[in-house]
Each structure stands twice: as C-alpha cells, then as structure tokens.
N, C-alpha and C positions, 0 to 999 in steps of 0.2 A: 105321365106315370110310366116309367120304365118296367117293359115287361117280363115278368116271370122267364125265369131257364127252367125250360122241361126237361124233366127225368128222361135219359136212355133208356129207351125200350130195349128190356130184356132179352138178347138174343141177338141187337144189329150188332153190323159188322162195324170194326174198330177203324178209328182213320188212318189211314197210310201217313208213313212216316215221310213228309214235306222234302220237295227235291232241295240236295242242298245249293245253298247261292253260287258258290263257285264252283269248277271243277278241280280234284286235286288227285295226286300219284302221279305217275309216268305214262310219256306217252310211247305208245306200241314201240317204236325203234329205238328206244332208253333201256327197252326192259335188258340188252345185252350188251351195252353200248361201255359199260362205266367197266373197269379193271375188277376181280375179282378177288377177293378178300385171300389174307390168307386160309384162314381156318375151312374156306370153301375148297380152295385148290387143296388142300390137305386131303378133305373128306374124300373129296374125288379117287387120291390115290389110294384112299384106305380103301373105296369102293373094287375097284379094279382088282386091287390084292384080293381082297373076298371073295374074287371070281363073279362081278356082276360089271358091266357095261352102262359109260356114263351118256346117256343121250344127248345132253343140254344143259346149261346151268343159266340161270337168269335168276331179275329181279323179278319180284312178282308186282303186280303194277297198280294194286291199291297203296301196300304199307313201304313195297323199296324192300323188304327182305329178300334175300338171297336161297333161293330155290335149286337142286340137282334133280334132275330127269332121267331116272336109270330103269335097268331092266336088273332086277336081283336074283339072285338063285334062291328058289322057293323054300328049300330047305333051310337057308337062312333068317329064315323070320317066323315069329310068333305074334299072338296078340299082347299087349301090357295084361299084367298077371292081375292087375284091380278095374275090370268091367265086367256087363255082365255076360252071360252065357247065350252059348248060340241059339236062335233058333232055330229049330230045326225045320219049320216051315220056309222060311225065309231062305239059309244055303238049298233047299231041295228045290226051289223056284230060280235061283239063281245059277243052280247047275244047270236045269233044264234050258231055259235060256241061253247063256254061255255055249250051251253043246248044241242046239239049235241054228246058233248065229254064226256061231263060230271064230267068234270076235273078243277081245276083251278089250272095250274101250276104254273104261274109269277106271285111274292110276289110283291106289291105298295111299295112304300117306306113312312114314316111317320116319323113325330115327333110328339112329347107330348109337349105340350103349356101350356096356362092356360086358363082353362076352360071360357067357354063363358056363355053366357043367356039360351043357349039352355041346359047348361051340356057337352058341344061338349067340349073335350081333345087331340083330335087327327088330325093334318091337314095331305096331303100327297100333295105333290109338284111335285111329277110323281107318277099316278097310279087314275087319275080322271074318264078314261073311263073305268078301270075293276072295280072301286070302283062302280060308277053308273050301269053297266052290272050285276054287282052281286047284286047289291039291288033291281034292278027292275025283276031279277029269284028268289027272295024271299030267298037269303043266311043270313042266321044269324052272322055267323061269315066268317073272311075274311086273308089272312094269309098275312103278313107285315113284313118287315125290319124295324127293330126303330133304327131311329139317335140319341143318345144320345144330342149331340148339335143340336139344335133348331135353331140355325143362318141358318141351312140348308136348312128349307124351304122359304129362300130366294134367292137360288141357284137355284129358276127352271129354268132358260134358260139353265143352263151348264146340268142339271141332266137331263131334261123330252126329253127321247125320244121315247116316246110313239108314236107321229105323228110329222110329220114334221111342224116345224111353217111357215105359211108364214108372210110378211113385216108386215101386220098389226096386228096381232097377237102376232109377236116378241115385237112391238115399243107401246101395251095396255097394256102386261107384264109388262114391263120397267117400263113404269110409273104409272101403280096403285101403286106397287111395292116401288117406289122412294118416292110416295104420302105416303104410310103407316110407311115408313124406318123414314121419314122425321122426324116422331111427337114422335120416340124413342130415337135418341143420336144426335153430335153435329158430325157424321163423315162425311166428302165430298164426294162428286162424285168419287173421285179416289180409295178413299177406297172400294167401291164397284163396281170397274169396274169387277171384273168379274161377280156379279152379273147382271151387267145391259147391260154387252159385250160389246155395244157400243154407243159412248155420242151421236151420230146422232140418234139411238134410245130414247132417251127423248124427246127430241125436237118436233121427229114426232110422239110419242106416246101422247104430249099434242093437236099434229094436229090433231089426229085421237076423241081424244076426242068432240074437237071442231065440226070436217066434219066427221062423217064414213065415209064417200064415196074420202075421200081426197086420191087425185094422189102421195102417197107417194113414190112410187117409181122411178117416173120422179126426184126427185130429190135427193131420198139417196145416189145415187155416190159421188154426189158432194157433201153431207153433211158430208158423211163418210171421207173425205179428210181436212176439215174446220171446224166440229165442235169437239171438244174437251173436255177432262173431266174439269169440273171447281173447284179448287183449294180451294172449299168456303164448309158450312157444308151445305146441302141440304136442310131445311128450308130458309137459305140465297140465295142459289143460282135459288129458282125455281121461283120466279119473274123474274130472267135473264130468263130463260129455258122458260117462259110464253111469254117472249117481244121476244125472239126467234122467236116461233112458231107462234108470232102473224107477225113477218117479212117475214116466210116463204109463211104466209096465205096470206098476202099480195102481195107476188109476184107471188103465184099463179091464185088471183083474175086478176093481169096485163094479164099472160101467156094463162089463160081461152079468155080474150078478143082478142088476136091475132087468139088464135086459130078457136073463132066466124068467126074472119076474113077471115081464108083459108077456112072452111067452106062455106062461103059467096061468097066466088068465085069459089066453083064448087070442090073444093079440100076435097075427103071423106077418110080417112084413119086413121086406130086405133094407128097408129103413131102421130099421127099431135102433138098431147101435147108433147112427146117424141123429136120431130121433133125441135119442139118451143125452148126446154129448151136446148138442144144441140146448138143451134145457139146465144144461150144467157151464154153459160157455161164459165167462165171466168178462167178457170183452164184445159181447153179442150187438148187445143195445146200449155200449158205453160211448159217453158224448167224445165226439170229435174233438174238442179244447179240454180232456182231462188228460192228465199226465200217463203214459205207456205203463202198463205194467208191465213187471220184470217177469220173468219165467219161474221162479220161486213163487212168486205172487198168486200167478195163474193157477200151477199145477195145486198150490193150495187151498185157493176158494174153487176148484173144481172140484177137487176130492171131499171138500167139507160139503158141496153141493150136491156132488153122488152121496155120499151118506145121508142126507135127509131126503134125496128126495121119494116121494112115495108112492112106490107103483099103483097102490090100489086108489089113487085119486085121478090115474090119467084115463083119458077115457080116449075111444074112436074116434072120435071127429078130433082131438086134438094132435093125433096120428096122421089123419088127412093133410091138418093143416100145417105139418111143420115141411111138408116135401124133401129136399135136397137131395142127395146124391146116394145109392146101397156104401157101405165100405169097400176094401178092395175084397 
C-alpha cells in the first residue's frame, strides 16, 4: 500500500530551486570580446555629450545584453516618476554609511530618455535611495549601469531590489505605471504582465489611490485568484480596472460596517476585518476541480455574503479561531 504525502508543515522553509543541468551565458573573456552594437556605441556618445564618462561597455553574462559603465553627472538623473516614495529611514542610514566609508560601491541602474523641462535625461528605476544619499553628501557625479533599452525603466517591480516592497507600495507602482504606459501604445495588460506582476495589483493600486489608508490586504488573496490580466489595450481597459476598484471600495465600505458591528459588541481585535472577509470569501473552502470564478462572480457572492451575515451570531471563540493576518 503506497504511502500517504504529508501535509507541509506550516512554516518550513521552501525548496530551492534545482541547479540547472547545464551551464549557460558567457564566459568571463566573452563578456567584451564580440563588436558592439550600434545603438551601444551611440549611447556612449550621447553619454559623453551629457557630460558623464564612459567606464566600460560589455555584455552581461547571464542574458548577452549589452551593458555601459559610466560615471553621470548627478544632476542628470531622477527616479521614474511611477514608484514609491523614499524612505526616509532608509536614505538617512545610507547617508550615514556612505559618509562613514567614504566609498560608493553599488552602481543605480539608469536609462536615457528624452529629456524633460528640467533638462533631466536620466531616470533609474532601482537606485532612488543611493541616488538621493549621494546628492544630499553633496557628490557631483554618481556611477551607473545604462540600459540601452529604455522599456526597462518600466521593469521596476522585477529589477528594484533595493528595499523590500510592501502591498501598498507594490499595487501605486503598478498603477502609476499602467497610467503613464497607457498614453504610449495600444499594448494590453498581458503584454506587460511582468511589468505589472500582478492583475490584482491594478485593481488595488487604483484603491490605494482612492483610500491611502485602504485594507488592501484583507483582500488581495482573493483577488490574486479572480482577477486577471484583461485582453484589451490599457487605455480601453482602465475604465474596467476603475469599476473594479470601485466594486472592491464598495464591499469594503459593507465589510467596515459589520466590522462597527463586532466592535459594538464588545468584540476588539486587529483581526476582526480579516475575520469579516474570511467568512464572506466565496473561493475559501471551494473544491480544487470546480471551474475559477471570474471577479464579477466573486465581488458579488461576497457582497451578498456581507449583507446577510450577522454580527450578533458570531461569538469569541469563533474570533480565536479564524487567526490570519491584522490588515495593512
């Protein structure tokens, strides 16, 4: 009799991803070995005119793209206008350091644009908080990896690992991002799914716009499951993406009133919205072989779920036992 597969214990650690069978990219004396593109040697001289200094050009030796190693003039760059905002714990720890060491080791990453109002030529899409640490130590110039292609500072969620994002942060990315992509070409949300990682990301990135303070994480499980990339070009599609977020905003205005409600009865815990929407999740305890529901679907047997259900039937112990996470 062939044995039972035990459940994963809650908590272990996940398995590493399997070395692969062969090795592949370039090896180390490749990386500058091959002729240089045009649009490389271009960049170059458009760097130079700028007033910044080219170090190096190479491939990079996972994917073979073609890499520039400069030193830019600081005033020349900004962050991309759709991420989020600095912290300010983070630059103040990094000044500190910096003027300590006296060193700057770790290149930003950048691309070359087209110049703005300011003169500005340069965005970087990871490297906001050594870009602002080294301007407010009064550095002139600042040393940077240039992308030749430019679609890459649309890639910050895959590239910035600077600091860890969290929810809200993630889902103001997305959709500043989606907002500015929008008014360039006719391509859909799918085409830039890795750009945007995930379609529950829009949705709550137009909620956040709406509410700062929106409990987006009470429901991104259950968005991440129902909402989907749409098939449409992203000018057409973000009136959906709007009536979305406004269905979502809706059923958290229901989920806030129940919550008044346990409140009201004596019932205090940083669960209780968490609490709420777990008891309205209409995908919670649904079998693995039933057909997906759509997000239409969802948002609607949850809202018919918030209306019936009835604070004054739930009791303490069923508060204990539903655990899971406070909202943000």
């Amino acid at each position: 009799m062939a044995e039972k597969k035990t459940k994963k214990a809650a908590g272990a650690p996940k398995k590493r991803r399997k070395l692969a069978g062969k090795s592949i990219g370039l090896e180390p004396k490749e990386l500058t070995s091959a002729p240089k593109p045009n649009n490389v040697s271009d960049l170059e001289n458009l760097i130079e005119q700028d007033g910044g200094k080219v170090l190096a050009s190479y491939q990079e030796g996972f994917g073979g793209h073609w890499l520039i190693l400069a030193a830019l003039p600081i005033a020349q760059i900004e962050p991309t206008p759709y991420q989020r905002n600095l912290s300010d714990a983070h630059v103040r720890k990094l000044e500190s350091v910096l003027a300590k060491l006296g060193r700057f080791l770790d290149p930003i990453i950048v691309v070359r644009g087209k110049e703005n109002e300011r003169g500005i030529k340069y965005w970087t899409p990871n490297g906001n908080h050594r870009l602002s640490a080294m301007r407010t130590l009064g550095a002139k110039a600042i040393t940077a990896i240039v992308v030749p292609e430019e679609s890459t500072a649309y890639q910050i969620l895959a590239l910035n690992t600077e600091k860890a994002h969290n929810l809200r942060e993630r889902a103001l990315e997305v959709i500043k991002m989606y907002q500015e992509l929008s008014t360039i070409d006719e391509a859909t949300e799918e085409n830039y799914a890795l750009e945007f990682e995930e379609a529950a990301l829009i949705t709550l990135g137009l909620c956040y716009l709406e509410r700062s303070r929106f409990s987006g994480g009470a429901y991104h499980p259950i968005l991440r499951r129902g909402d989907e990339f749409l098939k449409k070009s992203l000018k057409t599609a973000l009136p959906i993406r709007q009536e979305r977020a406004k269905a979502v905003m809706e059923l958290d205005d229901l989920v806030v009133q129940k919550v008044e409600g346990l409140k009201a009865k004596g019932l205090t815990s940083p669960y209780l919205k968490s609490f709420v929407v777990a008891r309205i999740n209409p995908i919670r305890f649904r079998p693995k072989d039933a057909a997906p529901l759509s997000f239409d679907e969802i948002m609607d047997r949850m809202t018919k779920a918030a209306a019936k259900l009835n604070v004054e039937k739930v009791k303490v112990e069923d508060l204990a036992k539903s655990g899971g996470a406070p909202e943000d």
